[in-house]
C-alpha positions as a Markdown table, in Angstrom:
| # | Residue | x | y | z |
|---|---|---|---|---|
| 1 | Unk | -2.5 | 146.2 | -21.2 |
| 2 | Unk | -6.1 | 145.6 | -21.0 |
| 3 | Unk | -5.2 | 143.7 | -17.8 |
| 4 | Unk | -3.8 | 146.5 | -15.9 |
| 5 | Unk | -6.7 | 148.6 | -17.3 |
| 6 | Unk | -9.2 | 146.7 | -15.8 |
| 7 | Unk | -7.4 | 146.8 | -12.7 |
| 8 | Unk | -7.6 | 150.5 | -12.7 |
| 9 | Unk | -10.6 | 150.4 | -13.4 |
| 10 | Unk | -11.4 | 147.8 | -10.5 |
| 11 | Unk | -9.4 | 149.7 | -7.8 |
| 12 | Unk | -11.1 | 153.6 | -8.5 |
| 13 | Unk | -14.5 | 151.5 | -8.2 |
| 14 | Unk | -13.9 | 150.4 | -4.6 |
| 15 | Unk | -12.8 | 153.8 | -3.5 |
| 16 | Unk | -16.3 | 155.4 | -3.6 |
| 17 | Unk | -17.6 | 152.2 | -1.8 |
| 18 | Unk | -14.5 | 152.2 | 1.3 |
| 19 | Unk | -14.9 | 155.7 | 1.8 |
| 20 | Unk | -19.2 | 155.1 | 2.0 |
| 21 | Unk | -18.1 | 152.2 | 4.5 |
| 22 | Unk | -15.6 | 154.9 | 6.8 |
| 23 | Unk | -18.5 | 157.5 | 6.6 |
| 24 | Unk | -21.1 | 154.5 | 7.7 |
| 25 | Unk | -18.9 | 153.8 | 10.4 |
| 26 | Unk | -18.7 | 157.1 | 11.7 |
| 27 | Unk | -22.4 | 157.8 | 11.0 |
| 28 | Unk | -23.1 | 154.5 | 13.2 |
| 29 | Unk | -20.7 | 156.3 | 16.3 |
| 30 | Unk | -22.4 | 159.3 | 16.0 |
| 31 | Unk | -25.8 | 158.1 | 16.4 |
| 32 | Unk | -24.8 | 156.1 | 19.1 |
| 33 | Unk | -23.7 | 159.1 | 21.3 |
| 34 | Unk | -26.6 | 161.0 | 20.4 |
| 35 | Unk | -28.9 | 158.2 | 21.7 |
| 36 | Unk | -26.5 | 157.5 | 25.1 |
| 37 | Unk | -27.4 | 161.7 | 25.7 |
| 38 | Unk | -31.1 | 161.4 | 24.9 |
| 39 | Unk | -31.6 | 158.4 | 27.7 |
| 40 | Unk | -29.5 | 160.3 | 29.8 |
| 41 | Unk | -26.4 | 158.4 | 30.2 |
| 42 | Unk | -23.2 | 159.4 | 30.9 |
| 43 | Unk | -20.6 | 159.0 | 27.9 |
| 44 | Unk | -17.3 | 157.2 | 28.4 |
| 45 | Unk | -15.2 | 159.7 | 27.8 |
| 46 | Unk | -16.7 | 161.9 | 29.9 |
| 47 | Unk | -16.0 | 159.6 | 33.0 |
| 48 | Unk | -12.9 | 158.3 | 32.1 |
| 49 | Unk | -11.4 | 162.0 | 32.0 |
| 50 | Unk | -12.9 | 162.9 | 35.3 |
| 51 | Unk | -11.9 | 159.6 | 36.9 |
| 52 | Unk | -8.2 | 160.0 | 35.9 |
| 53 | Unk | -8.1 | 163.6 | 36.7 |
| 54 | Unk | -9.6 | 162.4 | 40.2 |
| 55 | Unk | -7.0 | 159.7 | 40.4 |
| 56 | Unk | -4.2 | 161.9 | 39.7 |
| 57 | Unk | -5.0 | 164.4 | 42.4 |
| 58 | Unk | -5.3 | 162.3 | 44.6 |
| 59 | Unk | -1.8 | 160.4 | 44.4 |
| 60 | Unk | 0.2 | 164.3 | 44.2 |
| 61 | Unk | -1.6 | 165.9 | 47.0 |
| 62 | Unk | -1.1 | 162.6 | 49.0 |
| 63 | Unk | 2.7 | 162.5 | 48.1 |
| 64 | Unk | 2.5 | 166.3 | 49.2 |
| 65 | Unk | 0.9 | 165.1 | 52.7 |
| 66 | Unk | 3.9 | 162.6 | 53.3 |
| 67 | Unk | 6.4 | 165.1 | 52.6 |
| 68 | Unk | 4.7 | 167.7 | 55.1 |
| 69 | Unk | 2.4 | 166.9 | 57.5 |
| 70 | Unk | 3.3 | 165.7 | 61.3 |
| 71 | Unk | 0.2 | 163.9 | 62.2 |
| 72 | Unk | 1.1 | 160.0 | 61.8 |
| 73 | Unk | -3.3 | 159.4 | 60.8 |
| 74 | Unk | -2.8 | 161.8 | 58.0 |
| 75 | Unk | 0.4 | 160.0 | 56.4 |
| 76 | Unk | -1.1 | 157.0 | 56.6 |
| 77 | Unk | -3.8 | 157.5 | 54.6 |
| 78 | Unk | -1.5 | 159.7 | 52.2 |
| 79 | Unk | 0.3 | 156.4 | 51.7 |
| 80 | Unk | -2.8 | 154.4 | 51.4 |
| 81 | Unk | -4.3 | 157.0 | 48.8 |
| 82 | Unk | -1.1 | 156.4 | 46.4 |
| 83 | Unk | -1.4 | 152.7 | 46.8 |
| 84 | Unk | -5.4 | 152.5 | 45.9 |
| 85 | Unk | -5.0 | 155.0 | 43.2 |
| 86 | Unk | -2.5 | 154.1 | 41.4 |
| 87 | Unk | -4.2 | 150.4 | 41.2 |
| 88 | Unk | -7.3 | 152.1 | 40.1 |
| 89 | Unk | -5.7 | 154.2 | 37.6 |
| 90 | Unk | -4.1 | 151.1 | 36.0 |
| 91 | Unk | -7.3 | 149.3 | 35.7 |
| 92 | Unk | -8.8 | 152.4 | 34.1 |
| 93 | Unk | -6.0 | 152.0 | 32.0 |
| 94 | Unk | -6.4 | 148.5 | 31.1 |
| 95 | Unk | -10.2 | 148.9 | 30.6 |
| 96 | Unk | -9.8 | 152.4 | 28.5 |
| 97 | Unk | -7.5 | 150.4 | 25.7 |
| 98 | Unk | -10.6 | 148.0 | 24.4 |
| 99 | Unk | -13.0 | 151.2 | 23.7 |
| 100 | Unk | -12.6 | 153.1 | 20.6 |
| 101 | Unk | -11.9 | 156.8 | 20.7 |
| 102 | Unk | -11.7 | 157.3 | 24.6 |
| 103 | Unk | -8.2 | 158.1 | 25.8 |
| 104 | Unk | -7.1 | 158.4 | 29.4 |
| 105 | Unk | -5.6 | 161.9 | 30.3 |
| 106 | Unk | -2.1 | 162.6 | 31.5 |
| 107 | Unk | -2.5 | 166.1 | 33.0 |
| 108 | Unk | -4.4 | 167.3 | 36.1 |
| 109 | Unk | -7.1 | 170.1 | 34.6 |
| 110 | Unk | -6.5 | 173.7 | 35.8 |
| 111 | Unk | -8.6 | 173.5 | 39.0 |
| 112 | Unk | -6.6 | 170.7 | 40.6 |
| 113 | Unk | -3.7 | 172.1 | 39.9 |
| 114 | Unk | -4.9 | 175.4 | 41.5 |
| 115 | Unk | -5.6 | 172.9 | 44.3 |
| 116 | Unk | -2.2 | 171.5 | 44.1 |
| 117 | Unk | -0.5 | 175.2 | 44.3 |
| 118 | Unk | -2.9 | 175.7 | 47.6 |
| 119 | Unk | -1.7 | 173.0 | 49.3 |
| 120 | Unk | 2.3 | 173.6 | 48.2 |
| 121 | Unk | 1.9 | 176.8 | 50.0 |
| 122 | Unk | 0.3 | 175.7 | 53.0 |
| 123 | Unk | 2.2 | 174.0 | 56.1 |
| 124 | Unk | 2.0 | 172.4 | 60.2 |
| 125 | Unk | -1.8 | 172.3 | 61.0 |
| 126 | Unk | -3.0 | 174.5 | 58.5 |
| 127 | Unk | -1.6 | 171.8 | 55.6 |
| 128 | Unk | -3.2 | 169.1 | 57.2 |
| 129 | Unk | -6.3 | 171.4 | 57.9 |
| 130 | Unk | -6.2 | 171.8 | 54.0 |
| 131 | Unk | -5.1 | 168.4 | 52.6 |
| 132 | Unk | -7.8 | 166.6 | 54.8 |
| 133 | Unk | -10.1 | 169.2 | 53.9 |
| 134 | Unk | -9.9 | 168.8 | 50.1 |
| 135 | Unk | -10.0 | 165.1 | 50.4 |
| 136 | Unk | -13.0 | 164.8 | 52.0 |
| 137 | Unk | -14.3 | 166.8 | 49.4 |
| 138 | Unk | -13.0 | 164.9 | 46.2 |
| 139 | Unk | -13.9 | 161.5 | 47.4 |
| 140 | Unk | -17.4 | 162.7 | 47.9 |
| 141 | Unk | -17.2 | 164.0 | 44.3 |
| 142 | Unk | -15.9 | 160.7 | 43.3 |
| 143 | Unk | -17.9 | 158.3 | 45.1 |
| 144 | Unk | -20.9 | 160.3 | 42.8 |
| 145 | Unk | -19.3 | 160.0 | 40.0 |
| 146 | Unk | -18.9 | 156.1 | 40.2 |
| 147 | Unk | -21.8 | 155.5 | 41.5 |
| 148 | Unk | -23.7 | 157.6 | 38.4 |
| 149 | Unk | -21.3 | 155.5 | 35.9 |
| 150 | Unk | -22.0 | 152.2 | 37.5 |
| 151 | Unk | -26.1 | 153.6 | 37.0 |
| 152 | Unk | -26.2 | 154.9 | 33.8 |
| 153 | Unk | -23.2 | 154.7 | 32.0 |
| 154 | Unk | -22.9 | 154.1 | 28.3 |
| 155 | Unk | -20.2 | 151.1 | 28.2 |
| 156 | Unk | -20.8 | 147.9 | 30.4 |
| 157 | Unk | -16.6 | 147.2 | 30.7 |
| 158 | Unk | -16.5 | 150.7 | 32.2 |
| 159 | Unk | -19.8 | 150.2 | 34.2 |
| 160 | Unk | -18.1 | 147.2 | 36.1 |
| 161 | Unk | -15.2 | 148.6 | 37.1 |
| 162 | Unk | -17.2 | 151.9 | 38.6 |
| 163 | Unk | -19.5 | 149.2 | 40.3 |
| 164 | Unk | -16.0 | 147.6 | 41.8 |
| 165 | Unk | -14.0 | 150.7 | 42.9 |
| 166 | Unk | -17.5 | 152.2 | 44.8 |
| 167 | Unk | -16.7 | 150.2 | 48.0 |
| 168 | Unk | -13.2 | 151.4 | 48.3 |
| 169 | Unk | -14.0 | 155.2 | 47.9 |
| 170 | Unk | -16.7 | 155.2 | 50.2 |
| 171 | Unk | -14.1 | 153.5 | 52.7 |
| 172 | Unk | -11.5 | 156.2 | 52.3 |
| 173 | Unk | -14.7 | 158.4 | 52.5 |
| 174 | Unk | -15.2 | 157.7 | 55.9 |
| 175 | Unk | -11.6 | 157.1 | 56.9 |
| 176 | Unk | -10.9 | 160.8 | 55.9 |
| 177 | Unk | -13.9 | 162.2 | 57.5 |
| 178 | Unk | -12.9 | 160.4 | 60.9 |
| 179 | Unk | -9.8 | 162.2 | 60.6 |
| 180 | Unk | -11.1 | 165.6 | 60.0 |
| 181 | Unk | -13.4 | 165.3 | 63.5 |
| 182 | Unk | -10.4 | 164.5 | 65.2 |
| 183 | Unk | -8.1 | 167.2 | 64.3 |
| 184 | Unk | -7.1 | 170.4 | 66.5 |
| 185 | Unk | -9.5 | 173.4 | 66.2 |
| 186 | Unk | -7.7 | 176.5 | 64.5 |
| 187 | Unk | -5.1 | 177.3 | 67.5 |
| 188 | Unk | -5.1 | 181.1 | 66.2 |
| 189 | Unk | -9.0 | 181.9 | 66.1 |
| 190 | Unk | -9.3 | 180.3 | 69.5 |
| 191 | Unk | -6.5 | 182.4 | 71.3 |
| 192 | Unk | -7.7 | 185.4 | 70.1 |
| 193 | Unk | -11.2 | 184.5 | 71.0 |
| 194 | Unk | -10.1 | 183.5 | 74.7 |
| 195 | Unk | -7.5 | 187.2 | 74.9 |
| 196 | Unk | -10.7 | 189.0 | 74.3 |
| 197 | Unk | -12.9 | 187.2 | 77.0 |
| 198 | Unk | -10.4 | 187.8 | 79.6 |
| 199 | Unk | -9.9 | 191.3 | 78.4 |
| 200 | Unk | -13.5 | 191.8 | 78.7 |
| 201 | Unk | -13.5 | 190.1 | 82.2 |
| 202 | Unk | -11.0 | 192.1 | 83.6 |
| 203 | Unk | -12.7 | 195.9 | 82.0 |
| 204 | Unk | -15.7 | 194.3 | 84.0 |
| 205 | Unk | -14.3 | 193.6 | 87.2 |
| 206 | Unk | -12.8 | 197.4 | 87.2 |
| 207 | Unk | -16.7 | 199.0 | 86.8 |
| 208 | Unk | -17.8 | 197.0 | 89.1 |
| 209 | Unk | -15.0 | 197.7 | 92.1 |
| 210 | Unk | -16.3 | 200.0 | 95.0 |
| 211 | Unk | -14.4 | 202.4 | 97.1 |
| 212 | Unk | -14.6 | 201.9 | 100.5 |
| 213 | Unk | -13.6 | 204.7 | 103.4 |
| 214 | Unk | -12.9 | 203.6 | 107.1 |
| 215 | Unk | -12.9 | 206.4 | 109.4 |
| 216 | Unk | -11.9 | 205.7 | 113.3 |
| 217 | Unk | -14.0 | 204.4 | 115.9 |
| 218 | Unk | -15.6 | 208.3 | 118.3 |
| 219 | Unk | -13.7 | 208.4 | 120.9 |
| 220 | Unk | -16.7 | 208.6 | 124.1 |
| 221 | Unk | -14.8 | 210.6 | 127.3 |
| 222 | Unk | -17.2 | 211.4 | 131.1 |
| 223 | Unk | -15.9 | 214.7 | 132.9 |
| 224 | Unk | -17.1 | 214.8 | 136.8 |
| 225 | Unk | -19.6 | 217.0 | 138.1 |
């Protein structure tokens, strides 16, 4: 009996001292954020959610471009996008499972999906007008991002693999933006610009036509004296 008492007694005394340890532990966490946002850096969670999100546009509006677009640059890329990202979001993935309390996401936010909806409804040039478009401006986006994480980011695991994936984006950076300069202008705006220059030409040419009248040569005739 006294045993089991003392046991009781043992157990309720480590309580206070395990919960003191949990509430150290978080304590500890806390402070450590607060000090990664006064020096400025970015926290890990914070990139890891934009990088997936990034990740994960990229591979549906890419698998969007295969299914729709004509031009043989633009699916190759398409298919080179799901091939890179999908390898970078399994390293994220891989990197993400040895840091405590950062999870990667599974769902685009509501902008790329707004982004996503854009593109569905969008075909011929003007998809590829589109698609290009919007890639040239998320890989700008995303070569900043890495290259602020590799700077100044809060976890060194993380910090490597933004330092490793910045040559890659800034290569599909400038493989994109060679496409866009060699894409068709709009066909519409330039047919209607070119109907209304010729329309103009031909108003012209009327106000400036002149009427001319011939009359017959006089007619000269000598009577005798």
């Amino acid at each position: 009996m006294k045993l089991r008492l003392m046991a009781i007694l043992a157990s309720t005394a480590l309580m206070p001292v395990a919960a003191m340890a949990q509430t150290g532990n978080q304590s500890q966490q806390q402070r450590t954020q607060a000090q990664s946002a006064q020096a400025g850096q970015m926290q890990a969670s914070d990139f890891v959610n934009r990088a997936a999100v990034s990740n994960m546009f990229e591979i549906e509006s890419s698998r969007l471009a295969q299914q729709r677009s004509q031009n043989d640059r633009v699916r190759q890329f398409a298919q080179r996008m799901i091939q890179d990202h999908t390898q970078a979001t399994e390293r994220l993935q891989s990197v993400v499972q040895n840091i405590d309390g950062v999870s990667v996401p599974s769902n685009l936010d509501q902008q790329h999906q707004q982004m996503l909806r854009t593109l569905q409804s969008a075909s011929g040039q003007g998809f590829d007008r589109a698609y290009v478009q919007m890639q040239v401006t998320a890989h700008r986006n995303a070569v900043n991002l890495f290259q602020q994480y590799a700077q100044n980011g809060d976890n060194q695991q993380l910090q490597q693999f933004a330092q490793q994936t910045v040559p890659t984006l800034r290569e599909h950076l400038q493989s994109i933006q060679q496409i866009q300069n060699a894409l068709p202008p709009a066909q519409v705006g330039a047919t209607q610009g070119q109907q209304q220059m010729a329309q103009g030409q031909r108003m012209q040419a009327q106000d400036d036509a002149e009427i001319v009248v011939r009359q017959p040569a006089p007619t000269v005739r000598v009577n005798p004296a």
